[in-house]
Gaussian input, Z-matrix of N, CA and C with variables (Angstrom, degrees):
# hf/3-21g

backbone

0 1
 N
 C     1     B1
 C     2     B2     1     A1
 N     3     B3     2     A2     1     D1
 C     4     B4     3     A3     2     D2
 C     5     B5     4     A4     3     D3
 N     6     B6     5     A5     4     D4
 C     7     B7     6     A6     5     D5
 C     8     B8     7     A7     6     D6
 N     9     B9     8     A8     7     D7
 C    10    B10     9     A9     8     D8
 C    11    B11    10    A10     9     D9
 N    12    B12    11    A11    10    D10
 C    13    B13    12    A12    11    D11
 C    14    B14    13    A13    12    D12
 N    15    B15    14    A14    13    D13
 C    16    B16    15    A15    14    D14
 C    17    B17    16    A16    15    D15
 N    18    B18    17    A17    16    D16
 C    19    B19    18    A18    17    D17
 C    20    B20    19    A19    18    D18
 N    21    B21    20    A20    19    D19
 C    22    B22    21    A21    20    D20
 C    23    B23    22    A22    21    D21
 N    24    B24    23    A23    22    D22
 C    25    B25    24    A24    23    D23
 C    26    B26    25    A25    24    D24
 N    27    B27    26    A26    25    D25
 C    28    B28    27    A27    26    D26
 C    29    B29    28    A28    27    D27
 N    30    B30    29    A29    28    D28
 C    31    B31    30    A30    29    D29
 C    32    B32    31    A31    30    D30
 N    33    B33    32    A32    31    D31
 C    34    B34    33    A33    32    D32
 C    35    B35    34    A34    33    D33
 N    36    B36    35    A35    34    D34
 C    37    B37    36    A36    35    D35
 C    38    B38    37    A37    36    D36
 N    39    B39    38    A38    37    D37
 C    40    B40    39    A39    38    D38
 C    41    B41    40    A40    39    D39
 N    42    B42    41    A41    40    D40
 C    43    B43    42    A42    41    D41
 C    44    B44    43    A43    42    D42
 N    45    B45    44    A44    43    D43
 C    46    B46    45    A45    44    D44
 C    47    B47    46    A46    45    D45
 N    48    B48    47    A47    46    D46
 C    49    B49    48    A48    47    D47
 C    50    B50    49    A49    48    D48
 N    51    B51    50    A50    49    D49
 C    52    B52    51    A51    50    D50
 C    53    B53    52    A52    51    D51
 N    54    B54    53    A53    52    D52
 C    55    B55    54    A54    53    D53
 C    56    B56    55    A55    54    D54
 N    57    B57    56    A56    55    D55
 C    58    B58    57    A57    56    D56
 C    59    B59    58    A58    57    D57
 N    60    B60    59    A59    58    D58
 C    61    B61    60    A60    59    D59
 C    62    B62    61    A61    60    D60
 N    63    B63    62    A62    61    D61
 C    64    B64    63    A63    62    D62
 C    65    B65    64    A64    63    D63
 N    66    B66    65    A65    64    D64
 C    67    B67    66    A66    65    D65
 C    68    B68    67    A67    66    D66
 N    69    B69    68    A68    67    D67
 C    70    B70    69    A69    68    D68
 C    71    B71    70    A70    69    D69
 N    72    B72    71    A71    70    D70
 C    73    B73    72    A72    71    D71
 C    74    B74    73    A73    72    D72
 N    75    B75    74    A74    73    D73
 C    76    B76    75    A75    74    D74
 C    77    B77    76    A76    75    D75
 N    78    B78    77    A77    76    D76
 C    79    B79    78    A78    77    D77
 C    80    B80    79    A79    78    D78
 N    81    B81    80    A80    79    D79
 C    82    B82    81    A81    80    D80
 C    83    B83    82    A82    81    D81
 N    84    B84    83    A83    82    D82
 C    85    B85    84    A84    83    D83
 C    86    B86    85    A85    84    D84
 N    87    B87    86    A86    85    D85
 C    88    B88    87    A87    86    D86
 C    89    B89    88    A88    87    D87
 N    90    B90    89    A89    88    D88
 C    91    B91    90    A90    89    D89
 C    92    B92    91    A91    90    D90
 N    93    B93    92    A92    91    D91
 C    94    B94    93    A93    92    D92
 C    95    B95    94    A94    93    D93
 N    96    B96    95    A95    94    D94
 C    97    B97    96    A96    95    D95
 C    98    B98    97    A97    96    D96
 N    99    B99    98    A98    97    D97
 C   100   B100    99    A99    98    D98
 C   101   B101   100   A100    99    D99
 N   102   B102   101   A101   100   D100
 C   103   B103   102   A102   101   D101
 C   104   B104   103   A103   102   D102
 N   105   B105   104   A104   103   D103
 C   106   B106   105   A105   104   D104
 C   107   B107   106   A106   105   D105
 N   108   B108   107   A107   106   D106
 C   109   B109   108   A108   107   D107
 C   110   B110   109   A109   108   D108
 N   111   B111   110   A110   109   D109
 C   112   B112   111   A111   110   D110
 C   113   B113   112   A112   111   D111
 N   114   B114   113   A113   112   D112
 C   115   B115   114   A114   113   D113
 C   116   B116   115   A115   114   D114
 N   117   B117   116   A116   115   D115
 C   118   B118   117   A117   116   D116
 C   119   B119   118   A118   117   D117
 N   120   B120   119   A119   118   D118
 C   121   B121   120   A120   119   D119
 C   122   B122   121   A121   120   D120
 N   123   B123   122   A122   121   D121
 C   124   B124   123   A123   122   D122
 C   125   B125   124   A124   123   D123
 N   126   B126   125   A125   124   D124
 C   127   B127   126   A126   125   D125
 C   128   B128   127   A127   126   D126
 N   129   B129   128   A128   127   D127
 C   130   B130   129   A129   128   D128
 C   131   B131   130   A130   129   D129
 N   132   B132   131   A131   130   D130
 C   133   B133   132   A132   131   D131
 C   134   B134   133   A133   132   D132
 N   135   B135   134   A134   133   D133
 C   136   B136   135   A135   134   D134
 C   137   B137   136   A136   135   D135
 N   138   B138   137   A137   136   D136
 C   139   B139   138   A138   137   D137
 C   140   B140   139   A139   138   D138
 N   141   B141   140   A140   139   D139
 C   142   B142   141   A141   140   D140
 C   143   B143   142   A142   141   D141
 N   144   B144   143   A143   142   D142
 C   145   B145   144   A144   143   D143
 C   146   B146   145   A145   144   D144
 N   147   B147   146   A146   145   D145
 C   148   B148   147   A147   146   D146
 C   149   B149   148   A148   147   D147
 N   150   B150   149   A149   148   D148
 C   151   B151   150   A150   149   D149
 C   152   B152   151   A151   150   D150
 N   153   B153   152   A152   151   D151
 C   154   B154   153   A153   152   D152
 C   155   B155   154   A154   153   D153
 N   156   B156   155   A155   154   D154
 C   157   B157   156   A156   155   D155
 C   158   B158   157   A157   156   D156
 N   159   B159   158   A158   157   D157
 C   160   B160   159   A159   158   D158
 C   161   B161   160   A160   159   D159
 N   162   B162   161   A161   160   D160
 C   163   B163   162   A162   161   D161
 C   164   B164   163   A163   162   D162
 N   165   B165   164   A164   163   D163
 C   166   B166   165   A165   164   D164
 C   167   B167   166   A166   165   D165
 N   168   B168   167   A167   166   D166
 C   169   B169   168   A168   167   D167
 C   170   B170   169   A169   168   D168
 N   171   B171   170   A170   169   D169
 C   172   B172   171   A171   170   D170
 C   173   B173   172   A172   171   D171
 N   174   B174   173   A173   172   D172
 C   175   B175   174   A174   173   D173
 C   176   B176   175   A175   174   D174
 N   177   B177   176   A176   175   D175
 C   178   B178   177   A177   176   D176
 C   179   B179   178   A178   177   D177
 N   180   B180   179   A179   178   D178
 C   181   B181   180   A180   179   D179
 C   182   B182   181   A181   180   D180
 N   183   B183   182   A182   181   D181
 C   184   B184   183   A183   182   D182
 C   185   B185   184   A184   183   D183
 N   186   B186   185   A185   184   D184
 C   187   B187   186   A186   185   D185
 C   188   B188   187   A187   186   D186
 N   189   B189   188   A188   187   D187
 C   190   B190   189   A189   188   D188
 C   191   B191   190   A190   189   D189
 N   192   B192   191   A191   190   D190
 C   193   B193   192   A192   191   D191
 C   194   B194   193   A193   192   D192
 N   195   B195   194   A194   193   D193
 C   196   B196   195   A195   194   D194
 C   197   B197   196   A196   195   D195
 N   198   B198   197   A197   196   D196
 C   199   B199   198   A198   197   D197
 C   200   B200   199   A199   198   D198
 N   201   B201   200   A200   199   D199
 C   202   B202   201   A201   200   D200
 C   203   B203   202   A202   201   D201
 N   204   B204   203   A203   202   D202
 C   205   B205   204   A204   203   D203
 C   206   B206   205   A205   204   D204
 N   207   B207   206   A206   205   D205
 C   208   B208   207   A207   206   D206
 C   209   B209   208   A208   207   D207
 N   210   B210   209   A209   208   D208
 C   211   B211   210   A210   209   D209
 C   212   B212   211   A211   210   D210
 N   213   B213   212   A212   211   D211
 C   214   B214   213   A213   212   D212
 C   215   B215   214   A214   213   D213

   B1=1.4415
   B2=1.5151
   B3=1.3601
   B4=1.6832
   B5=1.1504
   B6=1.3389
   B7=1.8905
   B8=1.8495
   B9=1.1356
   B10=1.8595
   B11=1.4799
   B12=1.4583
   B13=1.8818
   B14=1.3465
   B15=1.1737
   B16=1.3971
   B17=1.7878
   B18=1.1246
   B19=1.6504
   B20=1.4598
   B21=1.4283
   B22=1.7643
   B23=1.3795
   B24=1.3318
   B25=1.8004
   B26=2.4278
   B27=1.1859
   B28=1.7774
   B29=1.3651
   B30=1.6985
   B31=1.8139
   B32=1.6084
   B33=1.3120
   B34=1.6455
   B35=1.7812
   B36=1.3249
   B37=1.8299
   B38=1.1805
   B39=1.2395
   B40=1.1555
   B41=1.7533
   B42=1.3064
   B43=1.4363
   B44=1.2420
   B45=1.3433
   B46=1.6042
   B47=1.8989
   B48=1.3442
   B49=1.4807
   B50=1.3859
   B51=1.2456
   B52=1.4827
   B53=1.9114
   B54=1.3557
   B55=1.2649
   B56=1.5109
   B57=0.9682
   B58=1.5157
   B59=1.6863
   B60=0.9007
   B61=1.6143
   B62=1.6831
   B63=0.9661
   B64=1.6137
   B65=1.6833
   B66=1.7014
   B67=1.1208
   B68=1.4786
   B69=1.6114
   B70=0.9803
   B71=1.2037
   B72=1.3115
   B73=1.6192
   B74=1.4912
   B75=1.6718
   B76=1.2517
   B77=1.6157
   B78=1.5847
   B79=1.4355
   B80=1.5348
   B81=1.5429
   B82=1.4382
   B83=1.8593
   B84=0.8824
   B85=1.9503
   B86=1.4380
   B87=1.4407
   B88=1.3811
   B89=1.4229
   B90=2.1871
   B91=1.4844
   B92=1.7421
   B93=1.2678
   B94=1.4087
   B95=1.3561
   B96=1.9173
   B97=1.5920
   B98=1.5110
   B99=1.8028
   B100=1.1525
   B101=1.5163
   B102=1.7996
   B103=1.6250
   B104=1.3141
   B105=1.2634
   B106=1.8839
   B107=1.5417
   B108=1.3718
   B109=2.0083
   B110=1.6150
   B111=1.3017
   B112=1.5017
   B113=1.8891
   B114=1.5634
   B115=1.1983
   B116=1.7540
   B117=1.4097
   B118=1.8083
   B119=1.1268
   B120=1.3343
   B121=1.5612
   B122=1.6997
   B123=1.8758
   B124=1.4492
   B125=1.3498
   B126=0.9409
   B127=1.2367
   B128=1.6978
   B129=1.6046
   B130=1.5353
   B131=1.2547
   B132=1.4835
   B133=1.0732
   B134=2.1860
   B135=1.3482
   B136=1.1919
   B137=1.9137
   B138=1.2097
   B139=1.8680
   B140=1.7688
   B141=1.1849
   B142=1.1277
   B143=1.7135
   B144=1.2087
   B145=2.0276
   B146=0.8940
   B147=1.4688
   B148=1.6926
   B149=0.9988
   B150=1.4682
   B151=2.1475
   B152=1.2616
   B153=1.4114
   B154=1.6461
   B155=1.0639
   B156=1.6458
   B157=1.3639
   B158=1.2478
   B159=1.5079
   B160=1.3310
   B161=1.5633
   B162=1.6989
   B163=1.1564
   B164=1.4497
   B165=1.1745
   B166=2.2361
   B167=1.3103
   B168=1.4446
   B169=2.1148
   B170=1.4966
   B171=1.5139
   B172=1.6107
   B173=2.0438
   B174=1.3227
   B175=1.6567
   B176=1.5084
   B177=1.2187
   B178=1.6322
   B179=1.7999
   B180=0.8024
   B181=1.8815
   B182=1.5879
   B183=0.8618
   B184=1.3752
   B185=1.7803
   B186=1.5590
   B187=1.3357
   B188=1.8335
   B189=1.2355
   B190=1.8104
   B191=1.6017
   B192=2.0074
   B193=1.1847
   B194=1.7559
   B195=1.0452
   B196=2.0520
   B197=1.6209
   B198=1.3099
   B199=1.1732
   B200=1.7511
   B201=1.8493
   B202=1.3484
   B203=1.8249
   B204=1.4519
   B205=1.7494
   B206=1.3810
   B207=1.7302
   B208=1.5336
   B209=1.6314
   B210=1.1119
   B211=1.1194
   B212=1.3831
   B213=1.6738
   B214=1.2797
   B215=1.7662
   A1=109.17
   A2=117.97
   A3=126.38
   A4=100.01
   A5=119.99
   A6=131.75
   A7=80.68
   A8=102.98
   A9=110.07
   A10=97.41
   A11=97.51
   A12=123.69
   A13=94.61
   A14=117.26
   A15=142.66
   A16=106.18
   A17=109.20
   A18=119.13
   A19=88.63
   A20=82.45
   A21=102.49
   A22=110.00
   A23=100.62
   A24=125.96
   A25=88.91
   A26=97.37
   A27=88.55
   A28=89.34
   A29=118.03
   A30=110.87
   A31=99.60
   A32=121.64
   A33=124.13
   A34=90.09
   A35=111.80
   A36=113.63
   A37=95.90
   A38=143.80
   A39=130.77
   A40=116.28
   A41=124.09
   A42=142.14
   A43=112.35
   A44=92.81
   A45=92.72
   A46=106.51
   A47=108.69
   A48=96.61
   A49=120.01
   A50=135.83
   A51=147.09
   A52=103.32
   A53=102.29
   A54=108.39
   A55=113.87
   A56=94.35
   A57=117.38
   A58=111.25
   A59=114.23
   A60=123.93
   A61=84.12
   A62=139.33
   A63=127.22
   A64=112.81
   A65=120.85
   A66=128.51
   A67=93.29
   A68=146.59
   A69=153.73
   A70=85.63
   A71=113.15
   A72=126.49
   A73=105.78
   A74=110.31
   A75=116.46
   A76=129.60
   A77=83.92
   A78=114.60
   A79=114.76
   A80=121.14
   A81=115.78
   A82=131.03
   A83=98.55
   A84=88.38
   A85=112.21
   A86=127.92
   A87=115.34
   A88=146.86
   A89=88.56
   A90=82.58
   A91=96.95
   A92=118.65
   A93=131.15
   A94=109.43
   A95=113.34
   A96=121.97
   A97=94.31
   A98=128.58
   A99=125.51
   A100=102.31
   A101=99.18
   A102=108.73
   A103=109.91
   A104=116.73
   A105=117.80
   A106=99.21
   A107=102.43
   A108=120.05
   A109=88.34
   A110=120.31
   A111=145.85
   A112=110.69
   A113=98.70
   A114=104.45
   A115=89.25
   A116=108.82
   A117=100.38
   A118=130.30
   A119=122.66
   A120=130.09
   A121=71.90
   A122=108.18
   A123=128.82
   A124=99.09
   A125=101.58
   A126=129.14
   A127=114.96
   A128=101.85
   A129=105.36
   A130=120.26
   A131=125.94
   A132=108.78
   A133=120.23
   A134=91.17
   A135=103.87
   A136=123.24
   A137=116.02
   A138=107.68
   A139=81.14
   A140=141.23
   A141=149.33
   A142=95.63
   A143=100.92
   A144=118.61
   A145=96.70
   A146=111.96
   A147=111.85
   A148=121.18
   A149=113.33
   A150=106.17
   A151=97.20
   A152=149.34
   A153=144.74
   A154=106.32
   A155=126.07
   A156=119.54
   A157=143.54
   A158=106.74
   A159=137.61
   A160=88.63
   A161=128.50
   A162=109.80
   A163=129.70
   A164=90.66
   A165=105.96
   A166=80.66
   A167=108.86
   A168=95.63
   A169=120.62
   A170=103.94
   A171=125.93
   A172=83.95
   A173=107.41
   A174=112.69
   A175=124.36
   A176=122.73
   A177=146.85
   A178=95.86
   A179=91.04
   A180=74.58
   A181=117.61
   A182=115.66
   A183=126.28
   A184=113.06
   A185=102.22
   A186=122.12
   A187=96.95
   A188=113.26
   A189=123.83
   A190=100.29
   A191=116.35
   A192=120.81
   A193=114.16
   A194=96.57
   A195=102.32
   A196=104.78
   A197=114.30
   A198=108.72
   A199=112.79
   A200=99.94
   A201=76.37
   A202=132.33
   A203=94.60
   A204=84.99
   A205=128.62
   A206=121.38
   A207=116.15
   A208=118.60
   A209=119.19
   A210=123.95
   A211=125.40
   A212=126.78
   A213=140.07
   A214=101.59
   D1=140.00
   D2=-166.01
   D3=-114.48
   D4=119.39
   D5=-162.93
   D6=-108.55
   D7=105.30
   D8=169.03
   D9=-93.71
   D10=141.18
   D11=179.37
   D12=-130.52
   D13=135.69
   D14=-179.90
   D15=-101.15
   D16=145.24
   D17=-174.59
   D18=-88.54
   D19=164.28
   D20=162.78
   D21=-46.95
   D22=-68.79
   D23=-151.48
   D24=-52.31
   D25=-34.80
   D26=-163.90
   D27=-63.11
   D28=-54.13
   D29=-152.02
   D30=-68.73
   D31=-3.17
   D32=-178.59
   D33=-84.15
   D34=-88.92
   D35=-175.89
   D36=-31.53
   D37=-58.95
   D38=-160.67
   D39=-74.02
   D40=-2.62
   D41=161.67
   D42=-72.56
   D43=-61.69
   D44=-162.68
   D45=-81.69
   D46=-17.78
   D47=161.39
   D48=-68.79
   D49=-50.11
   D50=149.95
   D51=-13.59
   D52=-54.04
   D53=-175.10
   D54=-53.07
   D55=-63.52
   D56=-175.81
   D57=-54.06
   D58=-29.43
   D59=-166.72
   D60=-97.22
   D61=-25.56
   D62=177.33
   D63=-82.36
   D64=-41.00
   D65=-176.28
   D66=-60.87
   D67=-50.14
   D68=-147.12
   D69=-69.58
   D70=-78.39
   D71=-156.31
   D72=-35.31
   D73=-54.09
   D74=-178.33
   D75=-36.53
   D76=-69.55
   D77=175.21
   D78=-48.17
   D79=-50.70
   D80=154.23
   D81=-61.74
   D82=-25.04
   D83=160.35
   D84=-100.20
   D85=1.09
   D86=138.32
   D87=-50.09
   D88=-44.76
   D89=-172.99
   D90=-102.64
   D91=21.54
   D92=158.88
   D93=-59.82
   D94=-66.11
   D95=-170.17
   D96=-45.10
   D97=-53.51
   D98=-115.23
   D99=-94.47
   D100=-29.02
   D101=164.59
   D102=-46.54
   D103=-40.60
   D104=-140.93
   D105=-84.52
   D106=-11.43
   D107=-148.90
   D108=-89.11
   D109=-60.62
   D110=170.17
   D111=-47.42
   D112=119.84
   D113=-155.00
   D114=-106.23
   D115=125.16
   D116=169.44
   D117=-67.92
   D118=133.74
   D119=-155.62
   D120=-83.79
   D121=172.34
   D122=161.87
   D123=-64.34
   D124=-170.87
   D125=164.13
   D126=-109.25
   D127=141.97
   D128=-165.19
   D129=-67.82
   D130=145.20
   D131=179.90
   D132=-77.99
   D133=141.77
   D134=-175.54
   D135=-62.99
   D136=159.82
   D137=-154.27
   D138=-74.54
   D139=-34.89
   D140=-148.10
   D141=-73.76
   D142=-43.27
   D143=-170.05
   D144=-56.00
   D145=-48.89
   D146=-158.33
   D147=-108.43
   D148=-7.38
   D149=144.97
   D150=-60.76
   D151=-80.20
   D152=-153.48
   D153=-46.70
   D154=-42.01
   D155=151.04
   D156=-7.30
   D157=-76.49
   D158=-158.47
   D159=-94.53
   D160=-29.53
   D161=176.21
   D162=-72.62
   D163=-29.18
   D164=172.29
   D165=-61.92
   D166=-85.56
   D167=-166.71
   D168=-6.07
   D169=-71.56
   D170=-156.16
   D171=-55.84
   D172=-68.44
   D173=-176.81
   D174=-38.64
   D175=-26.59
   D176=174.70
   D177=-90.61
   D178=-51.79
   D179=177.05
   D180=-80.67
   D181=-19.01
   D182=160.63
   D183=-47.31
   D184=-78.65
   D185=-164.34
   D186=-61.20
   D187=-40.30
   D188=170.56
   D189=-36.48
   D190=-74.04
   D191=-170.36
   D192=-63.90
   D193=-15.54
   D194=176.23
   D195=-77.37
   D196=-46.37
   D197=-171.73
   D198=-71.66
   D199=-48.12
   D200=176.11
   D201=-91.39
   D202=11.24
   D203=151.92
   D204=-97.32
   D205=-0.18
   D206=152.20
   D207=-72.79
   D208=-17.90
   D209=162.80
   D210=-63.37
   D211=-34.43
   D212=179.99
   D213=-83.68

C-alpha cells in the first residue's frame, strides 16, 4: 500500500488555483447581474427618419393652413 504525502508547494498551487477559479466565477455573475440591470437604449434615429419625419410634419401643416384659409 502507497501512503502519498503532498508537498507544501502542491496544497499552495492548488489554493491559489481554487482561488482564482472563484474570483472568476464571481466576477462573471457580476458583470452578468449588471448586463441584465442595464436597459438597451433604441437605436438612433437615422438623418433619413427624420427628414420623412419632418416631411409628414411640414405636409400636415400644410393641409392645416389650406383648410383653414378655405374656411376664411
Amino acid at each position: 500500500m502507497r501512503h502519498t504525502v503532498f508537498n507544501f508547494g502542491d496544497i499552495i498551487s492548488t489554493t491559489v488555483i481554487l482561488i482564482i477559479f472563484f474570483a472568476i466565477f464571481f466576477v462573471m455573475i457580476h458583470m452578468i447581474k449588471k448586463m441584465k440591470s442595464t436597459v438597451p437604449l433604441p437605436p438612433e434615429e437615422t438623418l433619413q427618419q427624420k427628414v420623412d419625419d419632418l416631411t409628414t410634419r411640414v405636409k400636415t401643416l400644410e393641409h392645416r393652413v389650406e383648410s383653414l384659409s378655405e374656411r376664411q
